[in-house]
C-alpha positions as MATLAB code, in Angstrom:
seq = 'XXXXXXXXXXXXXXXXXXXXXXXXXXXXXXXXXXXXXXXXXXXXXXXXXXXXXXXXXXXXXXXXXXXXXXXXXXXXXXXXXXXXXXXXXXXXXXXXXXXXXXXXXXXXXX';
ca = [
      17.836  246.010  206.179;
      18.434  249.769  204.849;
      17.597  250.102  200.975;
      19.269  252.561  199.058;
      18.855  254.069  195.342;
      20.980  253.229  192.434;
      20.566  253.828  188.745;
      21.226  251.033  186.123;
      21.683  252.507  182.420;
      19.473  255.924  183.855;
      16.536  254.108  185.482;
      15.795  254.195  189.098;
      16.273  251.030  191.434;
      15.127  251.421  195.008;
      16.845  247.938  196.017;
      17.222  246.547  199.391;
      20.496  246.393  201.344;
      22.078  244.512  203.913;
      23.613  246.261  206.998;
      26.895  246.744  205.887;
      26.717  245.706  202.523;
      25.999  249.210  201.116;
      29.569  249.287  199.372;
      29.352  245.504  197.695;
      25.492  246.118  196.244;
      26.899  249.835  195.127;
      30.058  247.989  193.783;
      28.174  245.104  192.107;
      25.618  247.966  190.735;
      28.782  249.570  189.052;
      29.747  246.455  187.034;
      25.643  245.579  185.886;
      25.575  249.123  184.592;
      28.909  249.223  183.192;
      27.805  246.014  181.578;
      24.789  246.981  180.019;
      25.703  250.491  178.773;
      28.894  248.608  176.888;
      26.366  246.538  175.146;
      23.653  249.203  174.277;
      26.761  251.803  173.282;
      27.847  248.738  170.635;
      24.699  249.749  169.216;
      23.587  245.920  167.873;
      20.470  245.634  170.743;
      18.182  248.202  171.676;
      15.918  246.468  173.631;
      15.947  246.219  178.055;
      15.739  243.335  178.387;
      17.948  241.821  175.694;
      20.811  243.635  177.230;
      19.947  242.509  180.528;
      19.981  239.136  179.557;
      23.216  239.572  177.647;
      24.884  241.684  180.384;
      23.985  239.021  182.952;
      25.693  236.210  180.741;
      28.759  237.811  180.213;
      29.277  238.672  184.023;
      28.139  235.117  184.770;
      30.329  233.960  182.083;
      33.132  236.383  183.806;
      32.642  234.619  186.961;
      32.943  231.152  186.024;
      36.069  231.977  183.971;
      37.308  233.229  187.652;
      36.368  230.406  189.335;
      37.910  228.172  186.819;
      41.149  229.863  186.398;
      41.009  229.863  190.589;
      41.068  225.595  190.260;
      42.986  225.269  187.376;
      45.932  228.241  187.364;
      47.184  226.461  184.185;
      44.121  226.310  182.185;
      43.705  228.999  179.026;
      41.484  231.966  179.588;
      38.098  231.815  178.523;
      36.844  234.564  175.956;
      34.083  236.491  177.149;
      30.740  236.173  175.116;
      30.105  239.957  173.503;
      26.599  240.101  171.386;
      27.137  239.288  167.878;
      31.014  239.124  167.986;
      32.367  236.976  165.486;
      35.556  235.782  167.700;
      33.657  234.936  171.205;
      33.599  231.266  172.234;
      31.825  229.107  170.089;
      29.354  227.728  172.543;
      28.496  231.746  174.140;
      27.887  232.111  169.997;
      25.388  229.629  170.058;
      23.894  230.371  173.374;
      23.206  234.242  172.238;
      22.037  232.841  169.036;
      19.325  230.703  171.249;
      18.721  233.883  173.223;
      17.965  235.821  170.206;
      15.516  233.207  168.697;
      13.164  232.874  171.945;
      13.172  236.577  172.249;
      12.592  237.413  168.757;
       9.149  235.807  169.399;
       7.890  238.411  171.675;
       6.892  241.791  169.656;
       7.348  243.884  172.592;
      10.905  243.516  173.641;
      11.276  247.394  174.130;
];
């Protein structure tokens, strides 16, 4: 096992990498920070580890939709969850909104 650097929203990861699974980490990198940033550059959170949480649902959320639509080629698309969007799926709404409240209690989120 190699490990390679990779930078999520400008820190520094050192993370460790399969033989031949540089590409899919670097790939899978790509789409966490791509994640994140789009949630910090909407400006609503500030905090780390609030948008990691968030980031991490939505591509979860993503992937399930995937999976789902991969079963069921028939069934409706599923609406992403986006931090404080009025239109996302009812149940992401209410999920973030959980998120939010057990976070809220810790004063040193940044």
């Amino acid at each position: 096992m190699k490990q390679i650097e990779v930078q999520i929203m400008g820190q520094s990861y050192l993370l460790g990498c399969p033989d031949g699974g540089e590409a899919q980490l670097r790939e899978a990198v790509e789409r966490v920070d791509a994640a994140m940033c789009k949630i910090r550059d909407a400006g609503k959170v500030k905090a780390r580890d609030r948008i990691a949480v968030l980031a991490s649902l939505n591509l979860a959320f993503d992937l399930a939709a995937q999976q789902q639509a991969a079963a069921a080629p028939m069934a409706a698309p599923a609406v992403a969850a986006t931090a404080d969007s009025g239109d996302a799926d009812p149940k992401a709404a209410q999920l973030i909104q959980r998120l939010d409240q057990a976070l809220a209690g810790d004063g040193h989120l940044l």
